[in-house]
N, CA, C and O atoms as a Tripos MOL2 file, in Angstrom:
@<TRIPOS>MOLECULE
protein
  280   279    70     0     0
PROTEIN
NO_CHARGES

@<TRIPOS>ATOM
      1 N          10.8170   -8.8340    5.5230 N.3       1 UNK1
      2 CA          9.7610   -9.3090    4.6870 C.3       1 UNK1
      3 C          10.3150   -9.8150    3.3600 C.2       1 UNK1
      4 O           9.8100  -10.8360    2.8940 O.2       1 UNK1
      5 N          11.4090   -9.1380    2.6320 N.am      2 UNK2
      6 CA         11.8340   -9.4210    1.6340 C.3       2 UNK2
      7 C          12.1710  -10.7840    1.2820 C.2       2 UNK2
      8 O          11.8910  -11.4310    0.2730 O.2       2 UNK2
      9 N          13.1930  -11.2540    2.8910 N.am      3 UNK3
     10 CA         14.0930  -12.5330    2.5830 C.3       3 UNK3
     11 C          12.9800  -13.4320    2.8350 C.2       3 UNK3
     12 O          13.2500  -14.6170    2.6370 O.2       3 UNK3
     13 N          11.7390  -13.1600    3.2390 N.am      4 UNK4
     14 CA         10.8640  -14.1630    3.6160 C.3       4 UNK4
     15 C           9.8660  -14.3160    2.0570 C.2       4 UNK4
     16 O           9.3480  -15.4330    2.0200 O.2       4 UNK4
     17 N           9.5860  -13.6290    1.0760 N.am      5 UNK5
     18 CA          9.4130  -13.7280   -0.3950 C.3       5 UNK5
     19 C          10.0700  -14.4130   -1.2380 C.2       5 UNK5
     20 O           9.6760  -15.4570   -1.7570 O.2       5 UNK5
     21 N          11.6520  -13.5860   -1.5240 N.am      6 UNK6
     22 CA         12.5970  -15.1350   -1.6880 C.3       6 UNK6
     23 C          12.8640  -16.1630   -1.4630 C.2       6 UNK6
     24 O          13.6070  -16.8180   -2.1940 O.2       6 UNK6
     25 N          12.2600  -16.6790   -0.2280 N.am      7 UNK7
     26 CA         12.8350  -18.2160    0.3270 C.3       7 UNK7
     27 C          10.7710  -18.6900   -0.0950 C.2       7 UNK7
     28 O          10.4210  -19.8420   -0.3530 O.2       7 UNK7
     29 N          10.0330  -17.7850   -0.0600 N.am      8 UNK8
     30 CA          9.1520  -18.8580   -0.8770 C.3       8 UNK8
     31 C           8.9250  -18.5270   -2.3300 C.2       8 UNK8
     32 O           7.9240  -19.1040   -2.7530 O.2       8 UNK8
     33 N           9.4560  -17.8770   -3.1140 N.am      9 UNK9
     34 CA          9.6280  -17.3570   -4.7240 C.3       9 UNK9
     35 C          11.1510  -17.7110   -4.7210 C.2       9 UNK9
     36 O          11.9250  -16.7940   -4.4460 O.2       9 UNK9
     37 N          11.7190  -19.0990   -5.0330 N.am     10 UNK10
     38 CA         12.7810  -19.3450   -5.1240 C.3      10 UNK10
     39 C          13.5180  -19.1300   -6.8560 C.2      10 UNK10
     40 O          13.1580  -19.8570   -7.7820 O.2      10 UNK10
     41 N          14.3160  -18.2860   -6.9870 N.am     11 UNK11
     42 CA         14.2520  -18.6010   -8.5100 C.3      11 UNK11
     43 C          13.6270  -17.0080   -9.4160 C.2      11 UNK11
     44 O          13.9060  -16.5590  -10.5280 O.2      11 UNK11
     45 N          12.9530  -16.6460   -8.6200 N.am     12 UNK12
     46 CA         12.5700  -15.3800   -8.9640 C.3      12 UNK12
     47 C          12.9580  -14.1600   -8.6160 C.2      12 UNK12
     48 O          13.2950  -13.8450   -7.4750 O.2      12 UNK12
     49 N          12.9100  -12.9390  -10.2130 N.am     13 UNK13
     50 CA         13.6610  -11.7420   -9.8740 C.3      13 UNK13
     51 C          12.6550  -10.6950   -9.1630 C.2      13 UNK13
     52 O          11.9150  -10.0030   -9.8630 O.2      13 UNK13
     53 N          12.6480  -10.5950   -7.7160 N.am     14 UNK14
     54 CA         11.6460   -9.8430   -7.0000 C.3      14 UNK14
     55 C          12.4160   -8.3280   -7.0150 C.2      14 UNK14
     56 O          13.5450   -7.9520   -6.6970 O.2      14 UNK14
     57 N          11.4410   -7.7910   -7.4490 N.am     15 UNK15
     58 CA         11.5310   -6.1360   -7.0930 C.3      15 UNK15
     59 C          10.6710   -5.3000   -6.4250 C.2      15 UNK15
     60 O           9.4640   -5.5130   -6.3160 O.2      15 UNK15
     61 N          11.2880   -4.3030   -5.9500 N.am     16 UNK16
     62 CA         10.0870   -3.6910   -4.3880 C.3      16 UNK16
     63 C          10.5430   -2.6300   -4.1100 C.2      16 UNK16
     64 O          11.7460   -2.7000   -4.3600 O.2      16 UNK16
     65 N          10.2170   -1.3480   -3.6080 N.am     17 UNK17
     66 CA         10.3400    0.0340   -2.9300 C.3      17 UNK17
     67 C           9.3860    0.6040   -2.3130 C.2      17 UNK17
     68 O           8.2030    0.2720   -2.3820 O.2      17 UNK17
     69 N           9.7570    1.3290   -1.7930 N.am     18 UNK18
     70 CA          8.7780    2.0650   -0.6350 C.3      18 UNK18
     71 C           8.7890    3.5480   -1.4730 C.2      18 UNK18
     72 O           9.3480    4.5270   -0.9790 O.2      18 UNK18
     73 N           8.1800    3.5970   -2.6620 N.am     19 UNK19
     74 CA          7.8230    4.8350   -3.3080 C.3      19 UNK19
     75 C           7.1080    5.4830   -2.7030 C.2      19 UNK19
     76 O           7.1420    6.7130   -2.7550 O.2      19 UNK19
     77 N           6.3370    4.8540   -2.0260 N.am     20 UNK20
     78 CA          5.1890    5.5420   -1.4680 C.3      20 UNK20
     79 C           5.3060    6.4580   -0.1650 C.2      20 UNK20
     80 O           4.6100    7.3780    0.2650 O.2      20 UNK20
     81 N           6.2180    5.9680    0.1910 N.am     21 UNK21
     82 CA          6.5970    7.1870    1.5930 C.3      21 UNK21
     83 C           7.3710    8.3850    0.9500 C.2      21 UNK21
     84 O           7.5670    9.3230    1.7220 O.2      21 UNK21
     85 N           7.9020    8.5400   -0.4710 N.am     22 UNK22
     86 CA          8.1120    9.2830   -0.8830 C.3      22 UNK22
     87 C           7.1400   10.1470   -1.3130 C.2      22 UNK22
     88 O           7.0580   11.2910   -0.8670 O.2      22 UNK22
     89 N           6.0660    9.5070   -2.5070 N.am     23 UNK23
     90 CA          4.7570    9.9020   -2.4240 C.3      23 UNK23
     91 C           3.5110   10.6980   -1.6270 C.2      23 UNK23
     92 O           2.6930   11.5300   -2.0190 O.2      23 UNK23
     93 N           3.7210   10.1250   -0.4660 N.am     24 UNK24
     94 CA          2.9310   10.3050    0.9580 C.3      24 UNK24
     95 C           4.2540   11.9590    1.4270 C.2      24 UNK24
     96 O           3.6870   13.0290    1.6480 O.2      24 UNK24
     97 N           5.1180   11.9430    1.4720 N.am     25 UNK25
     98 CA          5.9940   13.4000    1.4910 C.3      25 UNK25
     99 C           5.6010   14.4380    0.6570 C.2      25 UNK25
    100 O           5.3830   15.5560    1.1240 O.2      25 UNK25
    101 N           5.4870   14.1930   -0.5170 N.am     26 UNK26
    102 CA          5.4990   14.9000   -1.8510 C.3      26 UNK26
    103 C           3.9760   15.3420   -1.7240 C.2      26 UNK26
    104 O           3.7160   16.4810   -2.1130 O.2      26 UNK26
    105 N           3.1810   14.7400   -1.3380 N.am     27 UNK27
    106 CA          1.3410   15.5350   -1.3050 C.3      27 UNK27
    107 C           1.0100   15.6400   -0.2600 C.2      27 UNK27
    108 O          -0.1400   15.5590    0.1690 O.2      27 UNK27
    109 N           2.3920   15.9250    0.5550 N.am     28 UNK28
    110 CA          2.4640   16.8420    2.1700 C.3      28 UNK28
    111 C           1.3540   15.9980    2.9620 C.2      28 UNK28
    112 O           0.5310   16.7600    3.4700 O.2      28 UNK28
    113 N           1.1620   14.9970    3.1480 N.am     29 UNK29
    114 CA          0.9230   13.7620    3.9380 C.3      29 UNK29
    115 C           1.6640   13.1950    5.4200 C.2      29 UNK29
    116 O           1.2460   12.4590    6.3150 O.2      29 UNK29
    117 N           2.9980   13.9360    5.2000 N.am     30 UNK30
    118 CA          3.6730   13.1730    6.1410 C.3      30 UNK30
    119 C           2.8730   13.0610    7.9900 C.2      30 UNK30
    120 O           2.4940   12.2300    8.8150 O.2      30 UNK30
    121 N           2.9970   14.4450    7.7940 N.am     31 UNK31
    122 CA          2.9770   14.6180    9.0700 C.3      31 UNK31
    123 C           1.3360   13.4650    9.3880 C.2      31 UNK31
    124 O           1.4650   12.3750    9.9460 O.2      31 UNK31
    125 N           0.1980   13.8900    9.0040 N.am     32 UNK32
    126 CA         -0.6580   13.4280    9.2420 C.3      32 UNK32
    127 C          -0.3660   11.6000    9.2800 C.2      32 UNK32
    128 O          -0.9220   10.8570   10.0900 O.2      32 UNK32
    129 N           0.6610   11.1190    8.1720 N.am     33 UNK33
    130 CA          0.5110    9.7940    7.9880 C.3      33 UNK33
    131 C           1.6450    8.6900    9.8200 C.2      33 UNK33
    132 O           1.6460    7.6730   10.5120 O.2      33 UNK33
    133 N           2.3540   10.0550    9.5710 N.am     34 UNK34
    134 CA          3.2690    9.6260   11.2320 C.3      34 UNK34
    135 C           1.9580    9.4430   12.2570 C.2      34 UNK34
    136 O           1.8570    8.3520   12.8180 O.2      34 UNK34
    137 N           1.0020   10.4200   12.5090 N.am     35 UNK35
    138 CA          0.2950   10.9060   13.4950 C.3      35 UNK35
    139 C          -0.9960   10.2860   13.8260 C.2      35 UNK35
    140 O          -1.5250    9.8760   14.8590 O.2      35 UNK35
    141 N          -1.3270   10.3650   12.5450 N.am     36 UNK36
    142 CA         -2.9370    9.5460   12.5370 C.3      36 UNK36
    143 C          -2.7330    8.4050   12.1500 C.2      36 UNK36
    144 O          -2.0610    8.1720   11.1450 O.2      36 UNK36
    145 N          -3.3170    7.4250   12.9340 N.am     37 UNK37
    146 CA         -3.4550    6.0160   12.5280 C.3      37 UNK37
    147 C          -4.1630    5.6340   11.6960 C.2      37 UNK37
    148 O          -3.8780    4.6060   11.0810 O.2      37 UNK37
    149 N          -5.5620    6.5110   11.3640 N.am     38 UNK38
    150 CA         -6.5070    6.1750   10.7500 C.3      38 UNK38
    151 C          -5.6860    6.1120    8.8340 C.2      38 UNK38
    152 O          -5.6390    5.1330    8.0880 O.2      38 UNK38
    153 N          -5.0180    7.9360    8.5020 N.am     39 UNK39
    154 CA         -4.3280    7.9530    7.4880 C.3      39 UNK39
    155 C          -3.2240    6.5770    7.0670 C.2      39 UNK39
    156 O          -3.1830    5.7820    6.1280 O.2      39 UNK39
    157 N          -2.4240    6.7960    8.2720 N.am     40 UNK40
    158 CA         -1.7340    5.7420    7.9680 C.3      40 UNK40
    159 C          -1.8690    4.1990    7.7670 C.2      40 UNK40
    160 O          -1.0890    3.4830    7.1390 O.2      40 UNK40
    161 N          -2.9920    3.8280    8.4080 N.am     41 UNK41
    162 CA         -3.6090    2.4570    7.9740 C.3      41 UNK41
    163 C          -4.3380    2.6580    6.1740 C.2      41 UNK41
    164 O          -4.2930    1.8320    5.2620 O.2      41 UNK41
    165 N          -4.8910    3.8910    6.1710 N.am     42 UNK42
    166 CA         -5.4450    3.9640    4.6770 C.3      42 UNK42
    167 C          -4.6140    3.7640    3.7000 C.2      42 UNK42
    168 O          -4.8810    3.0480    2.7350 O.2      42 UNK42
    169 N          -3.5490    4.3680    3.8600 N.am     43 UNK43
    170 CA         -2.2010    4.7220    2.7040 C.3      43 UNK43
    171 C          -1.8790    3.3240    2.5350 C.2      43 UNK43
    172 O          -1.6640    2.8960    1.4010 O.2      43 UNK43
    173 N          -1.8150    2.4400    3.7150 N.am     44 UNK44
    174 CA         -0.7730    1.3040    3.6840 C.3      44 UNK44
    175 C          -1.8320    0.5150    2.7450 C.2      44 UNK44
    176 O          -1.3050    0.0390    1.7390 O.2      44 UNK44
    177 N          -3.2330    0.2830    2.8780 N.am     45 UNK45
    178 CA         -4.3460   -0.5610    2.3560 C.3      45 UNK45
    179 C          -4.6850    0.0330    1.1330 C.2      45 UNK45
    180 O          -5.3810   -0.5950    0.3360 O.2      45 UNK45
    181 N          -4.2520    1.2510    0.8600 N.am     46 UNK46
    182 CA         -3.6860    1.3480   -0.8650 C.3      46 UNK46
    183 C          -2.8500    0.5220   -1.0260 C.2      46 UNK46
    184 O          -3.1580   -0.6160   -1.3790 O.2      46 UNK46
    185 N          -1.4400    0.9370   -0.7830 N.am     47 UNK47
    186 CA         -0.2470   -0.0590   -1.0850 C.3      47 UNK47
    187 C          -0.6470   -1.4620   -1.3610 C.2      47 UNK47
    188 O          -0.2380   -2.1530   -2.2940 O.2      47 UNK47
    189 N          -1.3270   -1.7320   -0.6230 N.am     48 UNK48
    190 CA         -1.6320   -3.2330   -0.5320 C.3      48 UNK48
    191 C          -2.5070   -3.4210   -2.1540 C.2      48 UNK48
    192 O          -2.8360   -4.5250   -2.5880 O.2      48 UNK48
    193 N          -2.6790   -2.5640   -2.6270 N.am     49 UNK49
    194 CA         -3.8690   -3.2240   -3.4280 C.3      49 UNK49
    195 C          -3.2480   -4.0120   -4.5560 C.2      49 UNK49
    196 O          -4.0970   -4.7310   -5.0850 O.2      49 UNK49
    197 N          -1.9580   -4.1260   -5.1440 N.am     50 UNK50
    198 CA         -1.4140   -4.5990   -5.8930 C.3      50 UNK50
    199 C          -1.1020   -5.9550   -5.6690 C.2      50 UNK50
    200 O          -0.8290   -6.7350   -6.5820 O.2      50 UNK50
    201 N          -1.1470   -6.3360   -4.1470 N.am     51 UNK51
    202 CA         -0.8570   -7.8360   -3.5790 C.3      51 UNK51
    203 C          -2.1930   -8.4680   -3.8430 C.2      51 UNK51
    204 O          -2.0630   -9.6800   -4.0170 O.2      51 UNK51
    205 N          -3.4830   -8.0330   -3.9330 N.am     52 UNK52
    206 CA         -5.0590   -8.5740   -4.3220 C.3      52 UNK52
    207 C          -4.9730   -9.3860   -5.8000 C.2      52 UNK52
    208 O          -4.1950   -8.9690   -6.6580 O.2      52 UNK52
    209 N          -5.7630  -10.4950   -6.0320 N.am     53 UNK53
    210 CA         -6.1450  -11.0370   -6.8440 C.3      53 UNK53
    211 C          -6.6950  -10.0520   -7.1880 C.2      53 UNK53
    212 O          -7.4040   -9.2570   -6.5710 O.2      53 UNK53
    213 N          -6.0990  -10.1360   -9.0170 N.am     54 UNK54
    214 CA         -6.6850   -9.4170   -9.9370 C.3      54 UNK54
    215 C          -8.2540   -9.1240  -10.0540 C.2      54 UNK54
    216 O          -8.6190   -8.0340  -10.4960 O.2      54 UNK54
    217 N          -8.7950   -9.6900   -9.8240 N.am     55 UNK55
    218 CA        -10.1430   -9.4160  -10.0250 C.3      55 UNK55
    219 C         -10.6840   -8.3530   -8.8400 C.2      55 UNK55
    220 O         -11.4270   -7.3910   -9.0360 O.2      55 UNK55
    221 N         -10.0300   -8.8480   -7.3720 N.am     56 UNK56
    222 CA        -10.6070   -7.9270   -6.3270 C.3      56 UNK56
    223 C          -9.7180   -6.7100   -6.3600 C.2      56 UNK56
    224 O         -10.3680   -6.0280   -5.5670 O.2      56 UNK56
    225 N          -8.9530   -6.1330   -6.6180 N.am     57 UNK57
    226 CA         -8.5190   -4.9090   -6.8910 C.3      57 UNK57
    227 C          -9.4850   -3.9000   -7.2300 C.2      57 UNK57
    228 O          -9.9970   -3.4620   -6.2000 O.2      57 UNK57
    229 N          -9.8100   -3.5110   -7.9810 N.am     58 UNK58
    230 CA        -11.0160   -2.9220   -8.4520 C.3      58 UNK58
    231 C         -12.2290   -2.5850   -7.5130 C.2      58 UNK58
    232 O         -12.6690   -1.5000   -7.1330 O.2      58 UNK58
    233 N         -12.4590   -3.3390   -7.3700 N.am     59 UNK59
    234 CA        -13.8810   -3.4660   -5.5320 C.3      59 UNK59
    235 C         -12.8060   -3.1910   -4.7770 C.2      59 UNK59
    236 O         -12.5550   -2.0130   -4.5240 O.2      59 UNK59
    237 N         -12.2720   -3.8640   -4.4590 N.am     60 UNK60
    238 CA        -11.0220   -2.9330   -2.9690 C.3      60 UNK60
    239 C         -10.8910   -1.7750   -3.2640 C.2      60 UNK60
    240 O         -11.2590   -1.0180   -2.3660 O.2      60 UNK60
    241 N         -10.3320   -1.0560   -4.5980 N.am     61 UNK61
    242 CA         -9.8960    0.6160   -4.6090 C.3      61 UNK61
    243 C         -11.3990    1.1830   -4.1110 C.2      61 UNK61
    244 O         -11.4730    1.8090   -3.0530 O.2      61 UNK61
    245 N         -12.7280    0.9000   -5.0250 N.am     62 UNK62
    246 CA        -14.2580    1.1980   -4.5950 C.3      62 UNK62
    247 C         -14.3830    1.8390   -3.1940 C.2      62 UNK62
    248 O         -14.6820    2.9170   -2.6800 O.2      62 UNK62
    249 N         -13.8700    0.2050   -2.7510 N.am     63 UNK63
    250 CA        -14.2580    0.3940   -1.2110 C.3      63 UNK63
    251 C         -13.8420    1.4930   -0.8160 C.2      63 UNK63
    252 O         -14.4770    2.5270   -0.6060 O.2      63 UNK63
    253 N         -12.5060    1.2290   -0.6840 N.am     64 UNK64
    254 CA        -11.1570    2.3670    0.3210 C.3      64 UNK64
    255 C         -11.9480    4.0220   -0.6240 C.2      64 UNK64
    256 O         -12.1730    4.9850    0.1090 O.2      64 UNK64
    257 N         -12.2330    4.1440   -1.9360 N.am     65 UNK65
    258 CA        -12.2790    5.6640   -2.1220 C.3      65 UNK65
    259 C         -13.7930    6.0700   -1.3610 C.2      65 UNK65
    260 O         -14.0660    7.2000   -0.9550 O.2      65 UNK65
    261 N         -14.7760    4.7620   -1.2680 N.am     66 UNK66
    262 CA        -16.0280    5.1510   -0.5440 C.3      66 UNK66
    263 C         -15.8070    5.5290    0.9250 C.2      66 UNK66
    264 O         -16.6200    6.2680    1.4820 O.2      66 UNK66
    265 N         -14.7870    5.0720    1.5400 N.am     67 UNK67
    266 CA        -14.4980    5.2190    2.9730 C.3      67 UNK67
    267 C         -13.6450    6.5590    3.0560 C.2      67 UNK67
    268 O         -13.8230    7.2460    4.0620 O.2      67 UNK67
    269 N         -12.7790    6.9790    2.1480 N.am     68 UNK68
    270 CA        -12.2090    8.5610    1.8490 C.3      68 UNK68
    271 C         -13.1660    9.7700    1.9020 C.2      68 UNK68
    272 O         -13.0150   10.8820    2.4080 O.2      68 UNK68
    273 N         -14.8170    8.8860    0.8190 N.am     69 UNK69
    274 CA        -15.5010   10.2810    0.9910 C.3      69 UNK69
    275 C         -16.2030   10.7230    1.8880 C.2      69 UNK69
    276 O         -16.8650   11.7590    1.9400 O.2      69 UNK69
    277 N         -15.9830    9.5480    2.9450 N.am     70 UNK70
    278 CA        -17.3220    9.7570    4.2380 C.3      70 UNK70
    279 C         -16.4490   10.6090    5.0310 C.2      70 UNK70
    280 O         -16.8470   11.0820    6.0950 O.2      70 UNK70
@<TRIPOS>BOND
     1     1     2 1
     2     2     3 1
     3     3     4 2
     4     3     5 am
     5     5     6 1
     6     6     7 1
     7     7     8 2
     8     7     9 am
     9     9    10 1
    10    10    11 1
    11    11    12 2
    12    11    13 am
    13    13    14 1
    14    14    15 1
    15    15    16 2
    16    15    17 am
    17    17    18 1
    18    18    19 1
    19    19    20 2
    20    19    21 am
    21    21    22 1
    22    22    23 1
    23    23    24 2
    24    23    25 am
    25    25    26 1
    26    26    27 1
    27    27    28 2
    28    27    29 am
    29    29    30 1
    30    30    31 1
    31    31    32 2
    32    31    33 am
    33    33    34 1
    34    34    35 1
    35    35    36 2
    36    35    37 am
    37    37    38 1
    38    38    39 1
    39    39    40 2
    40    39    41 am
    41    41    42 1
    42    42    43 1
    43    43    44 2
    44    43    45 am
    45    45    46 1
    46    46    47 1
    47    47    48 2
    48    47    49 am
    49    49    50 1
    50    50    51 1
    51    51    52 2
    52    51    53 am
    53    53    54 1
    54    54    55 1
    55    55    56 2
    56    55    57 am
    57    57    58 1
    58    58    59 1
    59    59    60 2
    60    59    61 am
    61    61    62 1
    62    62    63 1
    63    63    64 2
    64    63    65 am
    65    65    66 1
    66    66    67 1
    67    67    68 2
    68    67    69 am
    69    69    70 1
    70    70    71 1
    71    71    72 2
    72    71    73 am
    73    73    74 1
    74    74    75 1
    75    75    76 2
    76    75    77 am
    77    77    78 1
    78    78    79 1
    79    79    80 2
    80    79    81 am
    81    81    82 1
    82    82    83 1
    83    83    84 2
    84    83    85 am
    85    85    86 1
    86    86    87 1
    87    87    88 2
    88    87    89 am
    89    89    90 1
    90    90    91 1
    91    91    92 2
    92    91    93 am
    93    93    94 1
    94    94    95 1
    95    95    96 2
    96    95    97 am
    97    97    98 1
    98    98    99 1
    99    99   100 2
   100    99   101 am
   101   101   102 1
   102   102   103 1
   103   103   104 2
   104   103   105 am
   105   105   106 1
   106   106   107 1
   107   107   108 2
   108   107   109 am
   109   109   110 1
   110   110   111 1
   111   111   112 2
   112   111   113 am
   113   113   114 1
   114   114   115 1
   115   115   116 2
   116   115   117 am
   117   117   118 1
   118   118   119 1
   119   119   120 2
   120   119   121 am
   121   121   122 1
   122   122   123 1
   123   123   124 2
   124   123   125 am
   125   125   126 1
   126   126   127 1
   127   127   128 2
   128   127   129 am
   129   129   130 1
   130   130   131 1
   131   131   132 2
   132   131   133 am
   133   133   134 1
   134   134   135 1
   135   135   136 2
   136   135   137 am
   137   137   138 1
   138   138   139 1
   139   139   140 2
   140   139   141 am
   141   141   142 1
   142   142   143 1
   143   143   144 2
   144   143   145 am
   145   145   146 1
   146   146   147 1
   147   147   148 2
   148   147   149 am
   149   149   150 1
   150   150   151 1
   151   151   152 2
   152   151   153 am
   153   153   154 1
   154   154   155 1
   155   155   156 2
   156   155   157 am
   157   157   158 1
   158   158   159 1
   159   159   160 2
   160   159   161 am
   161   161   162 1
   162   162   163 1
   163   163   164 2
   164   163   165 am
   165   165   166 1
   166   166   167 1
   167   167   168 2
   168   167   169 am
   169   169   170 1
   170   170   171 1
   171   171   172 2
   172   171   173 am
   173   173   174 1
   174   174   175 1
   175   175   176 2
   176   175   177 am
   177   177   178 1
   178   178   179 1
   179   179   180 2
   180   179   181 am
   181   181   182 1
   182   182   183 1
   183   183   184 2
   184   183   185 am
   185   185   186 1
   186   186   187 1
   187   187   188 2
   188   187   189 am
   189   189   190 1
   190   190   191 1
   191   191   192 2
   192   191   193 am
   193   193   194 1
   194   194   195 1
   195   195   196 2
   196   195   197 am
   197   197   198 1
   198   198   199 1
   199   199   200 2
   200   199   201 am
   201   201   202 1
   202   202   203 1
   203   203   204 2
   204   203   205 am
   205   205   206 1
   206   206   207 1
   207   207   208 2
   208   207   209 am
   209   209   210 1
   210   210   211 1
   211   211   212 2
   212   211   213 am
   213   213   214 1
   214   214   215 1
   215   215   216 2
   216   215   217 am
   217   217   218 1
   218   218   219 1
   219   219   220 2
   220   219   221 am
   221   221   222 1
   222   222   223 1
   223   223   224 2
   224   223   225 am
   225   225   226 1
   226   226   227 1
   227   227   228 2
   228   227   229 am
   229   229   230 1
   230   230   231 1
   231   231   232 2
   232   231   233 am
   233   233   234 1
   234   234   235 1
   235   235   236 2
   236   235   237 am
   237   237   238 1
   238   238   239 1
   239   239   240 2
   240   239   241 am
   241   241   242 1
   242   242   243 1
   243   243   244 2
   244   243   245 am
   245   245   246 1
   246   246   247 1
   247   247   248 2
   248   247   249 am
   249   249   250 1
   250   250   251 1
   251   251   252 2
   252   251   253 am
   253   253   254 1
   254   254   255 1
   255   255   256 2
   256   255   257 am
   257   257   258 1
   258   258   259 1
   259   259   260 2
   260   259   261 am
   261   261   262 1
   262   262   263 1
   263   263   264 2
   264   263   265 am
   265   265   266 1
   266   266   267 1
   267   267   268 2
   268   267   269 am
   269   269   270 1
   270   270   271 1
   271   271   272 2
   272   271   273 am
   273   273   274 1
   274   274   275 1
   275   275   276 2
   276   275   277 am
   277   277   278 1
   278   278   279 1
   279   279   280 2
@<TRIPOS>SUBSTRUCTURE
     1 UNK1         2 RESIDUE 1 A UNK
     2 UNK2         6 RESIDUE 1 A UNK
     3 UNK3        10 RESIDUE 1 A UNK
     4 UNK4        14 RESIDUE 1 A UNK
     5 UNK5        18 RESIDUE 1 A UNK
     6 UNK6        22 RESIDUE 1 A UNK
     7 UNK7        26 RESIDUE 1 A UNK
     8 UNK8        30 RESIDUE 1 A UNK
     9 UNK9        34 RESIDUE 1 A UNK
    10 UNK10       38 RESIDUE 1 A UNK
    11 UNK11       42 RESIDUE 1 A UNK
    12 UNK12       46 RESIDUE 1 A UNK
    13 UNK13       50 RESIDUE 1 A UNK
    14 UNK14       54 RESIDUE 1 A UNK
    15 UNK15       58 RESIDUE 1 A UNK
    16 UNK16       62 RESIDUE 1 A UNK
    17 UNK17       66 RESIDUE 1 A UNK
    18 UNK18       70 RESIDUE 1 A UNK
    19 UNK19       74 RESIDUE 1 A UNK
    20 UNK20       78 RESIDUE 1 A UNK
    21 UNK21       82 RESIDUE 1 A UNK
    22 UNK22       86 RESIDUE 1 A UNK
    23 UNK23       90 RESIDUE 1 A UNK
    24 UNK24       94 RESIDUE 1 A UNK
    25 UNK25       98 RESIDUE 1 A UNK
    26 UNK26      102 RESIDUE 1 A UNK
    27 UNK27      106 RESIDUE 1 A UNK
    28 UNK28      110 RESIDUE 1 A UNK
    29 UNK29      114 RESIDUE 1 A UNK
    30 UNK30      118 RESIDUE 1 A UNK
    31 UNK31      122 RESIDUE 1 A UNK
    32 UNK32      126 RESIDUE 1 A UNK
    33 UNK33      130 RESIDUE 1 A UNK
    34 UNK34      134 RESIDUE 1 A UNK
    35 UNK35      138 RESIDUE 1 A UNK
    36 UNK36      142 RESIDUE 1 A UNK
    37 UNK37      146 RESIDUE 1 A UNK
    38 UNK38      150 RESIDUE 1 A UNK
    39 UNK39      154 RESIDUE 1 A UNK
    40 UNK40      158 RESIDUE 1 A UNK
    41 UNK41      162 RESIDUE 1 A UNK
    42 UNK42      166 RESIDUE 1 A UNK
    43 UNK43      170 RESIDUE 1 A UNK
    44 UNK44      174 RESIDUE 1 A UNK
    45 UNK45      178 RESIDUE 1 A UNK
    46 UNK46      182 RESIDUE 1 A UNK
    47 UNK47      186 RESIDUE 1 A UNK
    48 UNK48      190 RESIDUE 1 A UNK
    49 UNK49      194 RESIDUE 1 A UNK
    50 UNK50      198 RESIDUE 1 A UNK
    51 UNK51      202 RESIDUE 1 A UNK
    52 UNK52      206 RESIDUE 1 A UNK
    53 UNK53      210 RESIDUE 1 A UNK
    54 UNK54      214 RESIDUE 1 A UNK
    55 UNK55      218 RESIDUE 1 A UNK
    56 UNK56      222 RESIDUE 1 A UNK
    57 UNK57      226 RESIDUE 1 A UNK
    58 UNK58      230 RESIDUE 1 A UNK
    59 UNK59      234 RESIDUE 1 A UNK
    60 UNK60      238 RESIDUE 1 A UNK
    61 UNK61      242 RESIDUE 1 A UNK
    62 UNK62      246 RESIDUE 1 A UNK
    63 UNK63      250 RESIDUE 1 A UNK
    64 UNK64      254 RESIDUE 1 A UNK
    65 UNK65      258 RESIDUE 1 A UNK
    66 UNK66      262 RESIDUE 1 A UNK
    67 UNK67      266 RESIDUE 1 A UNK
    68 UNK68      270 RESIDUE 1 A UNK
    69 UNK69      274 RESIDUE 1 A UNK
    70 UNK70      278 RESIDUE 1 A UNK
């Protein structure tokens, strides 16, 4: 995914990590996030929220924490 960012952000200093599988360890997540698809699609559609136009960020987190409390 990376080299495919660089070859269309030519010129730019891209930075990136997978904190979050560290994260997802650390608040004892793992197991459930290997296992359940449902967790693990949630976690990832956090992650994602930083790739959203600024404006929809905000309504996206909404959404995803309204779908946490059901």
């Amino acid at each position: 995914m990376w080299n495919a960012v660089r070859d269309v952000f030519l010129g730019k200093d891209i930075k990136g990590c997978c904190f979050y599988l560290r994260k997802v360890n650390n608040l004892g997540l793992k197991t459930a996030y290997e296992r359940r698809e449902g967790v693990h699609q949630y976690v990832r559609k956090l992650m994602a929220l930083p790739f959203l136009i600024g404006t929809h960020i905000f309504p996206a987190f909404r959404a995803l924490k309204n779908v946490a409390a059901t």
